[in-house]
C-alpha positions in Angstrom: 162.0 74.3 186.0 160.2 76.1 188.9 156.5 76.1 187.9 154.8 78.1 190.7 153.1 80.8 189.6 154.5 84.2 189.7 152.4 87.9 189.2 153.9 87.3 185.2 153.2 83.2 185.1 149.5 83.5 186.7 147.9 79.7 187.7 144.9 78.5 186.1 141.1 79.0 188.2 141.1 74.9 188.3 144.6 74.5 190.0 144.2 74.9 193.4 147.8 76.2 194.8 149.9 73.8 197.1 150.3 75.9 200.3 153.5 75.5 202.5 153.4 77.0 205.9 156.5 77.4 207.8 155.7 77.4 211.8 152.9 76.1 213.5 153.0 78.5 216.8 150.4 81.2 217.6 150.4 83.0 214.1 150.5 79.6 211.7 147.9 77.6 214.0 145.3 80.2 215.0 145.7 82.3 212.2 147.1 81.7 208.6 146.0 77.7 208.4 142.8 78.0 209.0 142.4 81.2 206.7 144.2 79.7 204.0 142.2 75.9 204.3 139.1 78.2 204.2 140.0 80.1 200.7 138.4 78.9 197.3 141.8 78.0 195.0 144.5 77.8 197.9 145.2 74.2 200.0 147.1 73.7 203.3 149.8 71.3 201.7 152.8 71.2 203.9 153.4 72.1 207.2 157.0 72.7 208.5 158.1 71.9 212.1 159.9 69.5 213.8 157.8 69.4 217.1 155.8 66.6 217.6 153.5 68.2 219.2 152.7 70.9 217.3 152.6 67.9 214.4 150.2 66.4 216.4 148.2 69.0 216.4 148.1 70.2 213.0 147.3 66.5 211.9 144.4 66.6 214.3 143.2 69.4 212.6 143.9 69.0 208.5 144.0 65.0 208.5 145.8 65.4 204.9 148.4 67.6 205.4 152.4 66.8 204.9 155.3 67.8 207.1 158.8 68.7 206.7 161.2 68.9 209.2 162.9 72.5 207.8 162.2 75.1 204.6 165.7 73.3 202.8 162.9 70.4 201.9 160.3 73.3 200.2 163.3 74.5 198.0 164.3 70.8 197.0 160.8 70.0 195.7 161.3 73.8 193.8 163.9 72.7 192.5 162.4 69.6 191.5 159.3 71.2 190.0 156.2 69.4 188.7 153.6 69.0 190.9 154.8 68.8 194.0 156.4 72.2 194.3 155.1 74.7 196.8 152.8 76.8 194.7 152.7 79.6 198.0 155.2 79.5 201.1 153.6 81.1 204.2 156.1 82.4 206.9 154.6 82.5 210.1 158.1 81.4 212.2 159.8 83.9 214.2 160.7 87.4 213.4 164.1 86.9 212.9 163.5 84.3 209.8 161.5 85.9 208.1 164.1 88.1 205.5 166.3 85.0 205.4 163.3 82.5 204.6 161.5 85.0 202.4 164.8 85.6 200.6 165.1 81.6 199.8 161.5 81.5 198.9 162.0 84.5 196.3 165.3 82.7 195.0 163.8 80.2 194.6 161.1 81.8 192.7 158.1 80.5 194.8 155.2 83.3 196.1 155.6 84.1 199.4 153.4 85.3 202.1 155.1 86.9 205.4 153.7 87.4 208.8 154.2 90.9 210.5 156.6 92.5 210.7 158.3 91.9 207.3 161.8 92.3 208.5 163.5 95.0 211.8 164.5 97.7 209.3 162.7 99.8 206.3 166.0 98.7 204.4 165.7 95.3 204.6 162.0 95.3 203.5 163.1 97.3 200.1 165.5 94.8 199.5 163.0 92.2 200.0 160.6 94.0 197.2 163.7 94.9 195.1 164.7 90.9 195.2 160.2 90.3 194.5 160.6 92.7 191.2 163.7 91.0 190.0 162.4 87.7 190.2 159.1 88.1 189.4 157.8 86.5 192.4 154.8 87.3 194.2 155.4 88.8 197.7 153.2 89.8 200.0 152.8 90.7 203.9 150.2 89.6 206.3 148.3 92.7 207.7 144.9 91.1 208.9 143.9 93.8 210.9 143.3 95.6 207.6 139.9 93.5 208.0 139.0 94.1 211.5 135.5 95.1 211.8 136.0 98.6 213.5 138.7 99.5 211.1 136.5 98.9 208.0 133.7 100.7 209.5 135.9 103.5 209.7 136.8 103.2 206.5 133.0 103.3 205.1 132.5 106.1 207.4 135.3 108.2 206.1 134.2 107.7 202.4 130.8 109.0 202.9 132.0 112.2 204.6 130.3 111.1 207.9 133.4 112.9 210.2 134.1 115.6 207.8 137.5 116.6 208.1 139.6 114.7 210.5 141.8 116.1 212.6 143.0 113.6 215.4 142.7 109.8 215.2 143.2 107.8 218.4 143.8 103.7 218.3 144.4 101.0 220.9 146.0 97.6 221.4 145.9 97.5 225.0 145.9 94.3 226.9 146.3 93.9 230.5 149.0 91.1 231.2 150.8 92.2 234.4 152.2 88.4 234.5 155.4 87.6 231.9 154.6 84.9 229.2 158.1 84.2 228.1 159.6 83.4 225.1 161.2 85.3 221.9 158.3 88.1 221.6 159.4 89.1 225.4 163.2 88.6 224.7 165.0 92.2 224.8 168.1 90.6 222.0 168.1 92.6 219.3 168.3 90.0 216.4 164.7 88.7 218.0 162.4 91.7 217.0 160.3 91.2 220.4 158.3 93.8 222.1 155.2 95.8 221.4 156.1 98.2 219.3 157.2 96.0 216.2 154.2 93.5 217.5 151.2 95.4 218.2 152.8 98.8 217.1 153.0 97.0 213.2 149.0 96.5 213.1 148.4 100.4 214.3 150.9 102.2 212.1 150.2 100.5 209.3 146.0 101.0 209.4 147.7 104.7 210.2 149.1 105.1 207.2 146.8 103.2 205.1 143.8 105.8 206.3 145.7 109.2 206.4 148.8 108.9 204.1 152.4 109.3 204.5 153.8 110.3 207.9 155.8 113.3 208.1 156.7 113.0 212.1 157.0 110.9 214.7 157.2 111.0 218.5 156.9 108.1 220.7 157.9 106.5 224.3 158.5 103.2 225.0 158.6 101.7 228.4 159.6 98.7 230.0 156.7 98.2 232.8 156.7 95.1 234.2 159.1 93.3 236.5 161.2 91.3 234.9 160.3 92.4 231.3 163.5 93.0 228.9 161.5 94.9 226.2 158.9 97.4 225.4 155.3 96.5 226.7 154.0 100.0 227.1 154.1 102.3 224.1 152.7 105.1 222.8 153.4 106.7 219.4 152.5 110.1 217.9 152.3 110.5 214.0 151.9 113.9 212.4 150.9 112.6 208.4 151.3 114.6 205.6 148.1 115.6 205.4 147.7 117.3 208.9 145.8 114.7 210.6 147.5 113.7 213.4 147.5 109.7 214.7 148.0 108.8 218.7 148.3 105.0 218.9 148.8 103.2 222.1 150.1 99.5 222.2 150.4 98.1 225.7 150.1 94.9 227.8 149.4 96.6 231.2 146.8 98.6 230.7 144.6 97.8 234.1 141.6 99.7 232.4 140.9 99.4 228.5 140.7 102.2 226.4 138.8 103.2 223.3 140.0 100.9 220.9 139.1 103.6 218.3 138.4 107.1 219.0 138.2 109.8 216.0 137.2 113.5 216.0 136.6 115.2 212.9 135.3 119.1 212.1 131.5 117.6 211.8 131.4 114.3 214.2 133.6 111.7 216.0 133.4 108.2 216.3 134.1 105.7 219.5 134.3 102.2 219.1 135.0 99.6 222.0 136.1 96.4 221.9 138.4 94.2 219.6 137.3 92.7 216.3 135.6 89.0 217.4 137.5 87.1 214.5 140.8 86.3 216.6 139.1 85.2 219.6 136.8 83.0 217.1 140.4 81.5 215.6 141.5 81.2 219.6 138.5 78.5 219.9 138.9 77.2 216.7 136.1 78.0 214.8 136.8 78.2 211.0 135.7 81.0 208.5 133.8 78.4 206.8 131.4 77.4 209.7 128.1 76.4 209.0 126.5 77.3 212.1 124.7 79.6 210.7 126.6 82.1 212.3 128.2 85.1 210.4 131.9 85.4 209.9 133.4 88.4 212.3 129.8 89.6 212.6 129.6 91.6 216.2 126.1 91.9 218.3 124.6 95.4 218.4 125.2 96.5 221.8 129.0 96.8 221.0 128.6 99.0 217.8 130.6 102.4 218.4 129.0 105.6 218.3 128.7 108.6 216.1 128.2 112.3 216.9 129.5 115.5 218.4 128.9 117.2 222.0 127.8 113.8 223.6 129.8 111.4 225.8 129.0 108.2 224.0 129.1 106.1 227.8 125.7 108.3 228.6 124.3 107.3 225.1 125.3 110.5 223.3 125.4 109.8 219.4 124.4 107.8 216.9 124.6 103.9 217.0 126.6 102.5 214.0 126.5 99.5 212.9 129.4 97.8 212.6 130.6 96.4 209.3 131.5 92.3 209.3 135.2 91.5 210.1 136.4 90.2 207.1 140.1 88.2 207.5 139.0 85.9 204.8 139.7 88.7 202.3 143.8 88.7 202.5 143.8 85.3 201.5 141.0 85.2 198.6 142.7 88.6 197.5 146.2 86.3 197.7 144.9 83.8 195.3 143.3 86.1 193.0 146.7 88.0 192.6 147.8 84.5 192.1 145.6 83.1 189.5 145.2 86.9 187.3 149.1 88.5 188.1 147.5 91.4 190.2 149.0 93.4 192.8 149.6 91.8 196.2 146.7 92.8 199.0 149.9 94.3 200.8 152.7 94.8 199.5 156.3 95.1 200.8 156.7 98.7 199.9 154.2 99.4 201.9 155.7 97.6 204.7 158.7 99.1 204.5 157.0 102.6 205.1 155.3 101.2 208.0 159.0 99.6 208.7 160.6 103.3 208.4 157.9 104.7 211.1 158.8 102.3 213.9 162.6 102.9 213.2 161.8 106.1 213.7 159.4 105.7 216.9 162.3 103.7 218.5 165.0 106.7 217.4 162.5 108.5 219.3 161.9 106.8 222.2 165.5 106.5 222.9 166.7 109.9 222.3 164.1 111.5 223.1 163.6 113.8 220.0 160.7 113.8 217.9 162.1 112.5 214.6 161.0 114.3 210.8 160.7 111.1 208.3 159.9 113.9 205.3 
């Protein structure tokens, strides 16, 4: 009998969870081990990969952890039960395994985090939560940038009626990489999932839709800029939402000078914000959430809080300083294990990746026909 725990079989506050982490590239190294060995209830049990290297490396870094060479060996100790079964798998391999990994985990009736994007298609993702409600099995996707710093400052300042009503929102994940990297994210094969716009373009719909609602329209073009490239790295896409409010985010890696990463005009006041959240370069050098530096978590210095006002260009000083609220990635995971322990709802859920799944569908539609596509 399977005994992880399930949103109707929740675990008990003194069981901490066995964690199982499939990959160990970019997103399982920088990002989701060190979150989850950092979160009260949850510990990095297993790692999956075959690469020595990469085996090496996670050893270095969590002297306790387990390996196994694929998932097959997570759904054997399932099967098994008892103590050794995976009480959360974390899929943080390559886009194209996530629906066939997340379905095993499900099937197997073991909680199951996924990295970004949840799956290519809105579809796919419903059949994913359809599969999560049959089984009863916890499923959730990993939107981080939920907790970037500039993002919940906009939050705060949109609940205390600081913009009044807004009318456009601008956001930017704009990097400038003229050189290609290589490998699957730059691959132009369909089954991959590469390119911008279901990379960058997941983290910018989704805070989209999560601060203005349900999108009604979409526009968007994609381009293909640099030499050599085989898929998107130059994107914009426009969002009309059913409320009226209207989103332009830009994802790009060749973007020579950087942008506003947030720019938002309302009928009483606008806010700019530059600059990128300091949690992932923090991750990049391996610091952990935990530190006892006495440093604060995702806390940024004052001279890079945005700027709030009206009438004023904010690079002459015009507006209001505001301070920026802590980043806070810590949260997905502590809000993971809560769900976890108490059967509440998932931080995010798949539904709501599926909407932000049926928005990019549509932006690509878009790009390629070039129509602006009506999603109501």
């Amino acid at each position: 009998m399977n005994t992880a725990p399930s949103p109707t079989s929740p675990t008990t506050p003194t069981s901490p969870l066995r964690v199982a982490l499939i990959g160990y590239g970019l997103a399982g190294s920088v990002f989701h081990a060190p979150l989850v060995s950092a979160t009260e209830g949850l510990v990095l049990d297993t790692v999956v990969t075959s690469d020595p290297g990469r085996r090496a490396q996670a050893r270095e870094a969590y002297p306790g952890v387990r390996f196994a060479a694929s998932p097959d060996e997570l759904w054997e100790r399932a099967a098994g039960g008892g103590e050794d079964a995976p009480g959360l798998v974390v899929i943080a391999s390559p886009n194209k395994t996530h629906v066939p990994l997340a379905t095993a985990a499900l099937t197997a009736g073991i909680p199951v985090v996924v990295d970004k994007p949840l799956a290519a298609t809105a579809a796919e993702a419903r059949e994913l939560a359809a599969l999560a409600d049959r089984t009863g099995t916890f499923l959730s996707v990993f939107q981080n940038r939920r907790w970037d710093n500039d993002f919940l400052t906009l939050r705060r300042l949109l609940a205390d009626g600081e913009l009044g009503d807004v009318q456009r929102f601008e956001s930017r994940f704009e990097r400038w990489r003229p050189q290609l990297k290589g490998g699957w994210r730059e691959s132009g094969a369909p089954e991959e999932i590469g390119g911008l716009l279901y990379d960058l373009g997941s983290h910018v719909v989704d805070q989209a839709l999560v601060l203005f609602g349900p999108a009604v329209r979409v526009y968007a073009e994609a381009d293909v800029r640099r030499p050599g490239a085989q898929t998107d790295d130059d994107t914009f896409i426009a969002i009309t939402h059913a409320g009226g409010v209207r989103s332009h985010l830009y994802v790009s890696a060749t973007a020579a000078q950087l942008g506003p990463r947030l720019r938002v005009l309302g009928s009483r006041a606008g806010y700019v914000k530059y600059g990128l959240d300091p949690q992932e370069a923090a991750l990049r050098e391996g610091l952990s959430p935990d530190r006892a530096d006495g440093a604060l978590w995702g806390e940024e210095p004052p001279h890079l809080w945005g700027r709030l006002g009206s009438g004023e260009s904010p690079l002459t000083g015009g507006g209001i300083p505001v301070p920026t609220e802590h980043g806070d990635y810590p949260a997905y995971y502590a809000a993971v294990a809560e769900a976890l322990r108490t059967g509440g709802p998932a931080p995010v859920s798949a539904h709501e990746a599926a909407d932000c799944l049926a928005v990019l569908e549509a932006a690509r539609r878009s790009s390629r026909d070039g129509v602006v596509v009506d999603l109501a």
